[in-house]
Backbone as CSV, one residue per row, in Angstrom:
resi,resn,N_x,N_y,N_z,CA_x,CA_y,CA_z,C_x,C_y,C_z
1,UNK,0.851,-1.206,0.000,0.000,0.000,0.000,0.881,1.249,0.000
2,UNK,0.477,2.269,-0.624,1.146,3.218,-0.802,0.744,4.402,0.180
3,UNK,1.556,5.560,0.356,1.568,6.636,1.516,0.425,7.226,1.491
4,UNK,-0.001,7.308,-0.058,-1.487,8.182,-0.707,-2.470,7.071,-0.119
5,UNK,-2.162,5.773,-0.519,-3.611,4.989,-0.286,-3.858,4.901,1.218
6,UNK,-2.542,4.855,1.969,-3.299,4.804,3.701,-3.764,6.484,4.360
7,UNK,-3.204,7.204,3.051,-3.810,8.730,4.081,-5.325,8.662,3.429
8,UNK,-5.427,8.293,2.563,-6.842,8.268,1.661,-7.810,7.518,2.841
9,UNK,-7.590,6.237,3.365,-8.205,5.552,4.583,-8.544,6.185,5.630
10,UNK,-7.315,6.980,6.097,-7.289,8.040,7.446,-8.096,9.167,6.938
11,UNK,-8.213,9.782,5.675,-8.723,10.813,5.764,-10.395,10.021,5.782
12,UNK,-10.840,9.238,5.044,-12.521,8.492,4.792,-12.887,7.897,6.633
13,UNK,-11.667,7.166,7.290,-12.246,6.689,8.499,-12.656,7.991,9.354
14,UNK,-11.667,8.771,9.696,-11.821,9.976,10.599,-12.352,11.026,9.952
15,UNK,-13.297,11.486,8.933,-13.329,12.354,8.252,-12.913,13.421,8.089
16,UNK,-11.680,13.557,7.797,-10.569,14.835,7.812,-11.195,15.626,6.261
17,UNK,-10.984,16.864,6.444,-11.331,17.673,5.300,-10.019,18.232,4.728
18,UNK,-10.057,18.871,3.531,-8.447,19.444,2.590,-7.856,19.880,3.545
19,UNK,-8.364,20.834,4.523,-7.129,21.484,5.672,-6.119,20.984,6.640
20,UNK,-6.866,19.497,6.801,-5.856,18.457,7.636,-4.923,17.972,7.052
21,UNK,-4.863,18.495,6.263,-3.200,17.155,5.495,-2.877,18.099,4.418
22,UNK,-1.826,17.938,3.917,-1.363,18.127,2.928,-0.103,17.466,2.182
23,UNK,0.284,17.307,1.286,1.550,17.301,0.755,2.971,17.639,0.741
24,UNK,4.217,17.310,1.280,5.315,17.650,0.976,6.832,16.989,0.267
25,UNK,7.132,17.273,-0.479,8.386,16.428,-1.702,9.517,16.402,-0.930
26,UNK,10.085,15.363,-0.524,11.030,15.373,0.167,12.004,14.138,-0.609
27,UNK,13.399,15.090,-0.847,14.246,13.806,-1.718,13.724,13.282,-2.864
28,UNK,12.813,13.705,-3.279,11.863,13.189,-4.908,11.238,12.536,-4.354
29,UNK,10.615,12.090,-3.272,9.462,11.631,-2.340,8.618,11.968,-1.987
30,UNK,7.625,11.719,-1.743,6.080,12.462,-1.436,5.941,11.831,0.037
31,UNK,5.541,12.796,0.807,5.138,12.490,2.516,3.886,12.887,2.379
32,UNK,3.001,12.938,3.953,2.487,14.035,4.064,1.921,13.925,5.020
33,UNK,1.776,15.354,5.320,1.266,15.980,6.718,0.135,16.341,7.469
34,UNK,-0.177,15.701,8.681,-1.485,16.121,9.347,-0.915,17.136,10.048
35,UNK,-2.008,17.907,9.997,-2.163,18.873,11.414,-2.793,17.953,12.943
36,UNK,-1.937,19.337,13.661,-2.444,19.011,14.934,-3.948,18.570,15.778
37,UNK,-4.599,19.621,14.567,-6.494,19.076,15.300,-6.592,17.985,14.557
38,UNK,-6.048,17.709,13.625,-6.371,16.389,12.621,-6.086,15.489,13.606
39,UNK,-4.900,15.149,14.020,-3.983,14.261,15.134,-4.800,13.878,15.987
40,UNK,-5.863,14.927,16.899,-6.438,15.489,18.206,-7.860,14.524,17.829
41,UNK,-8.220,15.115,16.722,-9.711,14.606,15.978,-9.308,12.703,15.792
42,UNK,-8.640,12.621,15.550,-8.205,10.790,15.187,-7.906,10.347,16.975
43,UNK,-7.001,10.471,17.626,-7.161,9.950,18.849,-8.415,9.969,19.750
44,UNK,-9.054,10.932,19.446,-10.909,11.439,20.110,-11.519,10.534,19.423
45,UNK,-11.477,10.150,18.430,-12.331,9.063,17.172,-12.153,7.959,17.832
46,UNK,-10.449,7.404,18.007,-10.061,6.284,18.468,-10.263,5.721,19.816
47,UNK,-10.509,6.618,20.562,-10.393,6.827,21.829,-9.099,6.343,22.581
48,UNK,-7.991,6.987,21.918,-6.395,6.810,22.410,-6.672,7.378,23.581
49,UNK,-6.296,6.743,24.959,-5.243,6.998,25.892,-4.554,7.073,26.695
50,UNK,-4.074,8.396,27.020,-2.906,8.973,27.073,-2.659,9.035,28.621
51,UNK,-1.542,9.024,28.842,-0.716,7.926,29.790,0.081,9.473,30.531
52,UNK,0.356,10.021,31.961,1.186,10.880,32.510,2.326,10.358,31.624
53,UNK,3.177,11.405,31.798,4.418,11.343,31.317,5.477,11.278,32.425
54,UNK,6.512,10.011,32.170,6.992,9.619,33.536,8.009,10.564,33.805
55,UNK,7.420,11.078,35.018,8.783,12.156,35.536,10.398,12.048,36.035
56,UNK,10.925,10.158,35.967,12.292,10.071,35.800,12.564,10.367,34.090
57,UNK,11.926,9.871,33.148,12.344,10.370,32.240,12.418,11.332,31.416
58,UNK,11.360,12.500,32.175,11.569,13.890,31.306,11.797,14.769,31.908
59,UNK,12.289,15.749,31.056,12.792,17.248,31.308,11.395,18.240,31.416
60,UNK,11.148,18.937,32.551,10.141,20.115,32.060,11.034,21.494,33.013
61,UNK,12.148,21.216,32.457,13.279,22.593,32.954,13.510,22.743,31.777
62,UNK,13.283,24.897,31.024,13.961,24.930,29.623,15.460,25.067,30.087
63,UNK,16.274,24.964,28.767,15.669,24.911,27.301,15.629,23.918,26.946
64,UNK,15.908,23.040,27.387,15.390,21.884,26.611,14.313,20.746,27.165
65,UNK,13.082,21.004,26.738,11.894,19.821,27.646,12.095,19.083,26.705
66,UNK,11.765,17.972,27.275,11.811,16.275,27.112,10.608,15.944,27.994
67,UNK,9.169,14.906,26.787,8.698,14.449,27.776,8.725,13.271,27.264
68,UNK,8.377,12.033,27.988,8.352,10.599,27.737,7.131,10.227,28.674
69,UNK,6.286,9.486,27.460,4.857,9.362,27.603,4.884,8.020,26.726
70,UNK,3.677,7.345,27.668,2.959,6.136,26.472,1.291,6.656,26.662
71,UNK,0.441,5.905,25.702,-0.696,5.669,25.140,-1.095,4.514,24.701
72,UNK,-2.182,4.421,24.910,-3.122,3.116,24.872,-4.069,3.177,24.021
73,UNK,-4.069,2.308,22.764,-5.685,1.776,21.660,-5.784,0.526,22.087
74,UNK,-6.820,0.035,22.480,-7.478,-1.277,22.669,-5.954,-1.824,23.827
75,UNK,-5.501,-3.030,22.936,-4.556,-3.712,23.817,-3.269,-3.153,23.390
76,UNK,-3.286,-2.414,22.807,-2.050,-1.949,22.651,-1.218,-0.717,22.850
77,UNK,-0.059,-0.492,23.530,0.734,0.282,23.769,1.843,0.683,23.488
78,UNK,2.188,2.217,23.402,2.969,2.778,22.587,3.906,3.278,23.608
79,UNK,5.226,3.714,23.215,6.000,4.845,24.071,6.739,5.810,23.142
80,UNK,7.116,6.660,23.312,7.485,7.649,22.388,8.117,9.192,23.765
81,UNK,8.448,10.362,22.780,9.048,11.026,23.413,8.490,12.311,22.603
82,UNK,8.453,13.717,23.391,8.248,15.052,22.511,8.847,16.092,23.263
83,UNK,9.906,16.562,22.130,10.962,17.595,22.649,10.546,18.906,21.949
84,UNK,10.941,19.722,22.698,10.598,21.348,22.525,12.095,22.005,22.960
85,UNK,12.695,22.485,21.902,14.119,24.123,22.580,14.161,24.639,21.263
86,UNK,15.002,25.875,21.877,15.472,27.150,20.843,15.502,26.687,19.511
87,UNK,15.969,25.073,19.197,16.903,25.116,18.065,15.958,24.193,17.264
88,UNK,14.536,23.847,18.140,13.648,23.162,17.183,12.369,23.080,16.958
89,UNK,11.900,24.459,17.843,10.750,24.911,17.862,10.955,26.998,17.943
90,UNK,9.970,27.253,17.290,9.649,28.783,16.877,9.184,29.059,18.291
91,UNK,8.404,28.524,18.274,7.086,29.192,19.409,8.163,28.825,21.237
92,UNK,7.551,30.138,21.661,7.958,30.557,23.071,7.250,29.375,24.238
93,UNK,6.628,28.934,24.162,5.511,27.862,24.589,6.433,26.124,24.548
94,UNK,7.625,26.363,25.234,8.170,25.199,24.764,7.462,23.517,25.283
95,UNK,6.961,23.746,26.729,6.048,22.513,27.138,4.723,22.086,26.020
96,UNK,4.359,23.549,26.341,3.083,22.513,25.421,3.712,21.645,23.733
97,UNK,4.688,22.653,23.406,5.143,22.217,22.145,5.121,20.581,22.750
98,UNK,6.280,20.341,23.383,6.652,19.128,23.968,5.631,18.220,23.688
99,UNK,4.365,18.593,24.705,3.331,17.873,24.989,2.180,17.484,23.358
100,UNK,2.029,18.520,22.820,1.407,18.350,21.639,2.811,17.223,20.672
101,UNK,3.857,17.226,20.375,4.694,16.733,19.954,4.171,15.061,20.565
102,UNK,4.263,15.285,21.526,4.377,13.598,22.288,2.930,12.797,21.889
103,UNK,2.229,13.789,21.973,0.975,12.781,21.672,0.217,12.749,20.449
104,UNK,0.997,13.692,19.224,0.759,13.223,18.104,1.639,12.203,17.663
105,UNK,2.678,12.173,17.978,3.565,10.901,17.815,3.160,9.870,18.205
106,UNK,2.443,9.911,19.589,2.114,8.126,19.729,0.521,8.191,19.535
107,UNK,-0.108,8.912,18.764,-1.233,8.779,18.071,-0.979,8.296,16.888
108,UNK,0.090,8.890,16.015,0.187,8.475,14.322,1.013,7.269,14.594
109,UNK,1.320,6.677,15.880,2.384,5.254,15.889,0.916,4.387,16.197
110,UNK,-0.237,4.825,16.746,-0.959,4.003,17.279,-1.790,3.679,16.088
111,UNK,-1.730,4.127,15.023,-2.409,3.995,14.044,-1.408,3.678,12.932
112,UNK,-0.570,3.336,12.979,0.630,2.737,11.900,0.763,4.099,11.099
113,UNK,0.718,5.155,11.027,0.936,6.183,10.261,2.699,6.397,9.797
114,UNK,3.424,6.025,10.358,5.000,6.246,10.232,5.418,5.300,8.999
115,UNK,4.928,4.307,9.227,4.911,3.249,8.402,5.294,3.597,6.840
116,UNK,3.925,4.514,6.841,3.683,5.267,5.224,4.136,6.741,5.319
117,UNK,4.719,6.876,5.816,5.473,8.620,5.803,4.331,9.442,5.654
118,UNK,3.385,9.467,6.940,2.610,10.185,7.113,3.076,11.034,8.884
119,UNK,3.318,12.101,8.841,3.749,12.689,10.037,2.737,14.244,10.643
120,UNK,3.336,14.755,11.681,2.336,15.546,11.990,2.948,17.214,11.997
121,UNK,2.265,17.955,11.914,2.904,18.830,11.221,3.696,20.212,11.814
122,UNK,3.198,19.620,13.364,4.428,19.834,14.797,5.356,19.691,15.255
123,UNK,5.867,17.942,14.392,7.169,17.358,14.581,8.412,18.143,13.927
124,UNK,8.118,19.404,13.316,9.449,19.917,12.739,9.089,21.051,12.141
125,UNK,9.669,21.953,12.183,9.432,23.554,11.786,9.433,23.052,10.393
126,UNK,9.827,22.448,9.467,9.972,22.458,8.254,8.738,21.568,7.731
127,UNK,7.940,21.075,8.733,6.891,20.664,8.017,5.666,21.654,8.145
128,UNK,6.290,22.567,8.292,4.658,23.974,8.357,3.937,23.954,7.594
129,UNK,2.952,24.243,7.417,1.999,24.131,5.903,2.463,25.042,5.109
130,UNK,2.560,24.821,3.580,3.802,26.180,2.832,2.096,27.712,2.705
131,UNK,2.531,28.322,2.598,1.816,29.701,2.185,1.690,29.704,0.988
132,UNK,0.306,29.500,0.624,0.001,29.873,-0.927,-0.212,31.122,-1.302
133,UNK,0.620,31.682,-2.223,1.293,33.030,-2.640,-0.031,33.012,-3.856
134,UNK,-0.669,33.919,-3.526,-2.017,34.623,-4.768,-1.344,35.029,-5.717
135,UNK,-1.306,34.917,-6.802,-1.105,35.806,-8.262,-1.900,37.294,-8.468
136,UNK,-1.571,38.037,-8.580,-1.745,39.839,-8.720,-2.630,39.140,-9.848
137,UNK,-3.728,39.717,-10.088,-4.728,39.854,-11.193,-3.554,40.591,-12.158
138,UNK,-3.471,40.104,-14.038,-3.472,41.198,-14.991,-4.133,42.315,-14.935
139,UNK,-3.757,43.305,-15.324,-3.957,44.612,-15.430,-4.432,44.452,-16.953
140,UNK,-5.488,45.298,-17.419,-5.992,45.615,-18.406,-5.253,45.483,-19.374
141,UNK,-5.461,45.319,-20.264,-4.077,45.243,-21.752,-4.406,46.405,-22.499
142,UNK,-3.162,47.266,-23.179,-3.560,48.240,-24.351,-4.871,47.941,-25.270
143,UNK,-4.640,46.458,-25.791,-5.866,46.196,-27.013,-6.766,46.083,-26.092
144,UNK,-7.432,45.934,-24.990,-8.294,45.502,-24.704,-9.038,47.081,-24.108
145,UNK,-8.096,48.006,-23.968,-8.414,49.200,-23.810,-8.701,50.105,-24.986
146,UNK,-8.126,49.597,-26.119,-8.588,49.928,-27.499,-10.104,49.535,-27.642
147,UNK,-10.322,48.732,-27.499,-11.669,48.054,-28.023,-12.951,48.584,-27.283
148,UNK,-12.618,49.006,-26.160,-13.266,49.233,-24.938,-13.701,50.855,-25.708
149,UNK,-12.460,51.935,-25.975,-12.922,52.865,-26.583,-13.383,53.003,-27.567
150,UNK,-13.199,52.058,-28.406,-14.494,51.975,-29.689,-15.860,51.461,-29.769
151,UNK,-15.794,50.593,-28.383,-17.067,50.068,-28.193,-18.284,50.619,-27.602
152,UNK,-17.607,51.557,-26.752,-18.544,52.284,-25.691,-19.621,53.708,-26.703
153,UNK,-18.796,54.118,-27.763,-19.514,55.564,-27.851,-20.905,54.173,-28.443
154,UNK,-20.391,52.946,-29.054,-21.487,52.241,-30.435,-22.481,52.109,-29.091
155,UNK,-21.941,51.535,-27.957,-23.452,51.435,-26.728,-23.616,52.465,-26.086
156,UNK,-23.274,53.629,-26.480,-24.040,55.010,-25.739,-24.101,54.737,-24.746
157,UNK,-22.967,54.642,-24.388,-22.466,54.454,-22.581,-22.496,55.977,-22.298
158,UNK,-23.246,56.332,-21.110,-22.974,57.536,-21.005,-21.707,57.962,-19.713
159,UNK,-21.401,57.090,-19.148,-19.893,57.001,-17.945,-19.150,56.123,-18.650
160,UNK,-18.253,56.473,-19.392,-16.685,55.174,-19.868,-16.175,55.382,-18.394
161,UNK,-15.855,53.564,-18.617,-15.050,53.135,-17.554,-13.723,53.790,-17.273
162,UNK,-13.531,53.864,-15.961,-12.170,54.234,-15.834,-10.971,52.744,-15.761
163,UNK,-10.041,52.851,-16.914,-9.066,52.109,-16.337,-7.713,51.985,-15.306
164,UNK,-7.971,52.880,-14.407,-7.052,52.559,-13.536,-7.801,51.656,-12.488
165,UNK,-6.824,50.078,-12.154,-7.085,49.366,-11.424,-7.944,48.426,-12.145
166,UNK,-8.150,48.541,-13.122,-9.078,47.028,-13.919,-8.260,46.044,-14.666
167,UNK,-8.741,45.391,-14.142,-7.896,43.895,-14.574,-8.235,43.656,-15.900
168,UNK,-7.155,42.562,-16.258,-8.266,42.360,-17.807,-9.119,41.230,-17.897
169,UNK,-9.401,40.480,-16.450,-10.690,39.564,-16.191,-12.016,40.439,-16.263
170,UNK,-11.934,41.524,-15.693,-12.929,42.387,-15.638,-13.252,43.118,-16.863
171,UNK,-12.334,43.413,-17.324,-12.272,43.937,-18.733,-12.814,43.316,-19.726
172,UNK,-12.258,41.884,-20.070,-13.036,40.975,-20.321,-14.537,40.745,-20.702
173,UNK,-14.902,40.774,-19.199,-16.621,40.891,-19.167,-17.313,42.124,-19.505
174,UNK,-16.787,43.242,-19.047,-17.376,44.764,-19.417,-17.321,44.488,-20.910
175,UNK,-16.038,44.091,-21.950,-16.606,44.053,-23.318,-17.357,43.184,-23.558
176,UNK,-18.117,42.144,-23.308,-18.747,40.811,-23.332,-19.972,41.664,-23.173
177,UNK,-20.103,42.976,-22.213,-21.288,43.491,-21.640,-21.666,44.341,-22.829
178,UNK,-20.832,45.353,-23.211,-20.776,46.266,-24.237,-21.219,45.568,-25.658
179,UNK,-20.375,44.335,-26.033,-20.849,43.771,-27.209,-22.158,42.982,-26.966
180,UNK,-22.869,42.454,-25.974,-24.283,42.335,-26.142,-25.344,43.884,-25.813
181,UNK,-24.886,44.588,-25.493,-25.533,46.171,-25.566,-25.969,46.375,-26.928
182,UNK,-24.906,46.139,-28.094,-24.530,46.613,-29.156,-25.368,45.802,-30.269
183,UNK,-25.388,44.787,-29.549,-26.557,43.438,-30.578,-27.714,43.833,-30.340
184,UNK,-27.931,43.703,-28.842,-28.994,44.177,-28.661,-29.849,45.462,-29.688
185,UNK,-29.057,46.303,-29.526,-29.361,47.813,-30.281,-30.004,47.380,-31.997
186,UNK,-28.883,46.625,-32.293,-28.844,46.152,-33.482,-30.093,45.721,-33.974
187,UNK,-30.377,44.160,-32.898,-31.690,43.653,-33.444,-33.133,44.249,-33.096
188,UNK,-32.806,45.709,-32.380,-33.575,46.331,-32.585,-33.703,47.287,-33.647
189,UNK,-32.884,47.675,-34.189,-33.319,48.490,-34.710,-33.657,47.562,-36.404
190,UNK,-33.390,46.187,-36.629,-33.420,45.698,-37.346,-35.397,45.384,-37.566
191,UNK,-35.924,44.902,-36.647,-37.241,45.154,-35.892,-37.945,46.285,-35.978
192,UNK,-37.751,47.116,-35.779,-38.005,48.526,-36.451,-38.360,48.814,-37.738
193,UNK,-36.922,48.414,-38.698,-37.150,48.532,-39.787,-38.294,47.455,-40.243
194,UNK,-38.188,46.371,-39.898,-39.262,45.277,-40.594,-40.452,45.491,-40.505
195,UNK,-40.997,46.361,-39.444,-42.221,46.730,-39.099,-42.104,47.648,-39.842
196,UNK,-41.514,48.570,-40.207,-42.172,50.056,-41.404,-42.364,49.202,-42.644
197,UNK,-41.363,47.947,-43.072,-42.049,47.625,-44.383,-42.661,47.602,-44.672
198,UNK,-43.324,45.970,-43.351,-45.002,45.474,-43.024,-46.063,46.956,-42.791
């Protein structure tokens, strides 16, 4: 089974929507990433749990916390670890990091998720969700501003558009608007004439 076909399962069993997961290329490899409520939403589904974290084995002195925790599905049990410092987390909040770290880890272990390079998207600053960068609308084009001034006096527009700030999606449609104005006119006045014949 492939990484796509078991997130495809996880996303249909737990009903995760586009915002829980996504995609990332790693090495010419495809992973990919849950978020944290995704993580939160699947152990609540599963009813994982979650076990104190044993205080010989962790750190909750910064900078560096260490916690070591297990979790429980049915008969089975996990152990795992979630670290938070300067050099591997952004956020000032280094425990909870820790703590959210630890128990998405032995949530996606309790569900074989590692298996298929499916991870969570807490375990590493570099798995952040990327920022989808919008494209600036085109700006109007010369010809399309040509056409616009020949079109408008034929539909007795009485306000021509202003082009500063019009795209040429918009532009687009305003001539689409103008050239059915212009038919319009047309098959009227074509109507007109047929009736003086008659």
């Amino acid at each position: 089974m492939s990484n796509t076909d078991r997130l495809k399962e996880i996303k249909e069993k737990f009903n995760l929507g586009k915002d829980d997961f996504w995609e990332m290329k790693r090495g010419g490899k495809s992973i990919w990433i849950l978020t944290h409520d995704a993580c939160e939403k699947i152990a609540y589904q599963e009813g994982i749990v979650f076990h104190m974290p044993d205080p010989k084995l962790s750190n909750t002195e910064p900078p560096n916390i260490v916690l070591y925790g297990s979790a429980t599905l049915k008969d089975r049990t996990e152990w795992s670890n979630g670290e938070a410092n300067p050099t591997n987390c952004k956020m000032p909040y280094m425990n909870a990091m820790a703590e959210k770290r630890l128990k998405d880890r032995l949530t996606l272990k309790l569900i074989n998720a590692y298996e298929y390079q499916i991870y969570s998207e807490i375990e590493a600053d570099a798995f952040e969700k990327p920022i989808e960068v919008k494209k600036a609308p085109k700006p109007v084009s010369e010809k399309q501003q040509t056409l616009i001034m020949s079109l408008e006096p034929q539909a007795d527009v009485k306000t021509f558009i202003d082009f500063e700030g019009l795209t040429m999606d918009s532009a687009s449609k305003y001539i689409d608007k103008l050239n059915n104005i212009i038919e319009g006119k047309k098959n009227e006045q074509n109507n007109q004439h047929q009736a003086r014949r008659n």
